[in-house]
mmCIF file of the C-alpha atoms, coordinates in Angstrom:
data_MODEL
# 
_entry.id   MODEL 
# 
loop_
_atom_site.group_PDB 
_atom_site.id 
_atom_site.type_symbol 
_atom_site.label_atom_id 
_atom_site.label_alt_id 
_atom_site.label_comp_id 
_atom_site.label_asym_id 
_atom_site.label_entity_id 
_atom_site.label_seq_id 
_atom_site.pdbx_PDB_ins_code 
_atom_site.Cartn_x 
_atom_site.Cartn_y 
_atom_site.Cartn_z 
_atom_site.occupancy 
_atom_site.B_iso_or_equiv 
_atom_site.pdbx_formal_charge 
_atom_site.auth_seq_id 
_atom_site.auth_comp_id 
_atom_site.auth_asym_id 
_atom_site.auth_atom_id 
_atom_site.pdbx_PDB_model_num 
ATOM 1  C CA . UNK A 1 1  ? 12.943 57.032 77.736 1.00 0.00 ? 1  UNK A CA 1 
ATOM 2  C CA . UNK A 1 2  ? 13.211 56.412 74.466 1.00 0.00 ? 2  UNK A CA 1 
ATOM 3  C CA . UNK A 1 3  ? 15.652 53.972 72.536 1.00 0.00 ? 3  UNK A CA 1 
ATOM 4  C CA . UNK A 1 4  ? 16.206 55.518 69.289 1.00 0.00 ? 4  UNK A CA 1 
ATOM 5  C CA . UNK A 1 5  ? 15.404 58.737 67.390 1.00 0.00 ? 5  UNK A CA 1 
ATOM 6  C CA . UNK A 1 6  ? 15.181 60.048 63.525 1.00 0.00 ? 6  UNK A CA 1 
ATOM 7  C CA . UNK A 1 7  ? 16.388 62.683 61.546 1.00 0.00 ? 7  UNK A CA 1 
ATOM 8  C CA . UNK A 1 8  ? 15.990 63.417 58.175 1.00 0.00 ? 8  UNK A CA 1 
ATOM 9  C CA . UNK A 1 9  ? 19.264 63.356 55.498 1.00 0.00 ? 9  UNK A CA 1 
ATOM 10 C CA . UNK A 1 10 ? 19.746 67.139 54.237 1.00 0.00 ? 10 UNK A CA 1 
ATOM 11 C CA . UNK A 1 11 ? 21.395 65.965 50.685 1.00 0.00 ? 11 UNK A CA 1 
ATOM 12 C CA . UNK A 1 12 ? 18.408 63.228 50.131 1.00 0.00 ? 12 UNK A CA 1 
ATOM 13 C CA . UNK A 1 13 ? 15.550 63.724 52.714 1.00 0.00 ? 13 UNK A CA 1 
ATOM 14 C CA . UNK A 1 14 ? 15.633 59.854 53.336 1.00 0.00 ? 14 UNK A CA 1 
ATOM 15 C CA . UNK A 1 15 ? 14.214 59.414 57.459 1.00 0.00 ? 15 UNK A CA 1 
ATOM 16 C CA . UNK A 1 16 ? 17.038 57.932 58.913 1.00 0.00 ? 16 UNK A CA 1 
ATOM 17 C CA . UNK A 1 17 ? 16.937 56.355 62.304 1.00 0.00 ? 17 UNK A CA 1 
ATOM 18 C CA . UNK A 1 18 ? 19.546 56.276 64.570 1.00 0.00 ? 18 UNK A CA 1 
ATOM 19 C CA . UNK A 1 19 ? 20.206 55.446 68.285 1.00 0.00 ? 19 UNK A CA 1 
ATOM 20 C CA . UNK A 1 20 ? 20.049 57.359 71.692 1.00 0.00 ? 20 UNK A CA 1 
ATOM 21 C CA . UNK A 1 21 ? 23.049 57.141 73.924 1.00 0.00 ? 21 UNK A CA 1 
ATOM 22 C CA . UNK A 1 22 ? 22.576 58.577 76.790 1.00 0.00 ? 22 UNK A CA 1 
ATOM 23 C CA . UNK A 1 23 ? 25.691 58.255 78.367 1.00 0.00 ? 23 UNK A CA 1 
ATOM 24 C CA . UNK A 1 24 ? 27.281 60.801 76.364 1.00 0.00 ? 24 UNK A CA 1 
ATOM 25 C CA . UNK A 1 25 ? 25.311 63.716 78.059 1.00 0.00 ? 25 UNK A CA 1 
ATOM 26 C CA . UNK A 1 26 ? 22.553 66.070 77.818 1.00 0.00 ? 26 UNK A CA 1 
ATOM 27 C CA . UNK A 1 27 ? 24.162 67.985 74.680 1.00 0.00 ? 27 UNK A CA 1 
ATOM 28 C CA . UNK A 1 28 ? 25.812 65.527 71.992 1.00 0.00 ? 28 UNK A CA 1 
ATOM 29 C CA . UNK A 1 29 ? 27.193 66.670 68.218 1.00 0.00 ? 29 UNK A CA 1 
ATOM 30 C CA . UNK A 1 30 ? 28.752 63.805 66.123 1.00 0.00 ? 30 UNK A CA 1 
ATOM 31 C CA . UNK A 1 31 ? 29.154 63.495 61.755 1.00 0.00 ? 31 UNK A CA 1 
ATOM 32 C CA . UNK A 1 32 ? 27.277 60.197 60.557 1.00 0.00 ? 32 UNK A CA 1 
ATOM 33 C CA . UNK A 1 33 ? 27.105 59.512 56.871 1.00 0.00 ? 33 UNK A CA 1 
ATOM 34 C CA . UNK A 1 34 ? 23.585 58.849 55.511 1.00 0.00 ? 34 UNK A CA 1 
ATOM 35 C CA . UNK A 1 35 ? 23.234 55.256 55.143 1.00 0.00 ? 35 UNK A CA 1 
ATOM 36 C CA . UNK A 1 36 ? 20.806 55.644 51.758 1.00 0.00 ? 36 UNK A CA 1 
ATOM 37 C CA . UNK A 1 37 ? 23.076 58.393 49.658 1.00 0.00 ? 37 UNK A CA 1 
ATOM 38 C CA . UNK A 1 38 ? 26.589 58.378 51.903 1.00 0.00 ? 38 UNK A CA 1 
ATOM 39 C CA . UNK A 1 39 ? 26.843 62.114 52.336 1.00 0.00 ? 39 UNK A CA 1 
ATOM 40 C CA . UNK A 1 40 ? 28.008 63.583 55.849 1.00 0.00 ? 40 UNK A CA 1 
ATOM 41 C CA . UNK A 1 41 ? 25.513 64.831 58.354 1.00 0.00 ? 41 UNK A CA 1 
ATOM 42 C CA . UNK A 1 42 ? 26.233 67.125 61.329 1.00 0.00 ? 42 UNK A CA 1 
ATOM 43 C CA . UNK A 1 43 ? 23.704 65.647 63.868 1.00 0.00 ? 43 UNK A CA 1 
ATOM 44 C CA . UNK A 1 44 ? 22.936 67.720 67.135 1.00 0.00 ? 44 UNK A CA 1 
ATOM 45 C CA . UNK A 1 45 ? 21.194 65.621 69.866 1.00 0.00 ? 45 UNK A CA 1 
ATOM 46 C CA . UNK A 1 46 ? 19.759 67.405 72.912 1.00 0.00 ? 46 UNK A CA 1 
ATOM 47 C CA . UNK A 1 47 ? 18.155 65.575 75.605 1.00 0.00 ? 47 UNK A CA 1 
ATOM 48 C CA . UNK A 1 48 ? 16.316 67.640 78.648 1.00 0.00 ? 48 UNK A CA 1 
ATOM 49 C CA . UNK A 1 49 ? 16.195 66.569 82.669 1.00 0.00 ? 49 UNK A CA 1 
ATOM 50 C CA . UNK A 1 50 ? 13.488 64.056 81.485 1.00 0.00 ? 50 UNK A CA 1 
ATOM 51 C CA . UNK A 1 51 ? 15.322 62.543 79.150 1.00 0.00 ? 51 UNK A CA 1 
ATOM 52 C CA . UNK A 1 52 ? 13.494 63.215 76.184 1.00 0.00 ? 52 UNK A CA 1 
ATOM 53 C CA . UNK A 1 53 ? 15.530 64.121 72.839 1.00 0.00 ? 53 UNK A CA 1 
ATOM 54 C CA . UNK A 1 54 ? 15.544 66.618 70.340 1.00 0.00 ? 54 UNK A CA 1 
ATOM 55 C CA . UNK A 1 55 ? 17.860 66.313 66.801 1.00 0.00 ? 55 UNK A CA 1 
ATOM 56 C CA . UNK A 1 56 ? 18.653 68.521 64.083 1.00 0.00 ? 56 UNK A CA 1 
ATOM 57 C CA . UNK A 1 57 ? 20.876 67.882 61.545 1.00 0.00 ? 57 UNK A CA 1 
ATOM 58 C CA . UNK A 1 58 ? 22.867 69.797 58.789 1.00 0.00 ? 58 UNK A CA 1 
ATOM 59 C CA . UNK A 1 59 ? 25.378 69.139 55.376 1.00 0.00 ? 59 UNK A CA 1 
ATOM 60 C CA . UNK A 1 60 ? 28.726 68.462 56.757 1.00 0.00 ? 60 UNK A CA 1 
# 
């Protein structure tokens, strides 16, 4: 399993990494500013029975 996963900022397209918590189930949706240009992201996190993840993310 992996530790951490990216996504890339809508407003500036910066790669932004971020990191996996598992404990907080298979389907996970949370707001995270961008850490390069500080504007909200929606990020979606799925993670299937093998524990391997999948994120999107979208403008606030």
């Amino acid at each position: 399993m992996r530790d951490e996963i990216s996504y890339f900022c809508d407003s500036c397209g910066e790669e932004i990494v971020i990191p996996l918590d598992y404990s907080e189930g298979g389907v996970q949706e949370f707001v995270e500013d961008c850490p390069v240009c500080c504007h909200p992201n929606v990020i979606r996190v799925e993670l299937d029975e093998h524990g391997d993840a999948q994120v999107d993310s979208d403008h606030e």
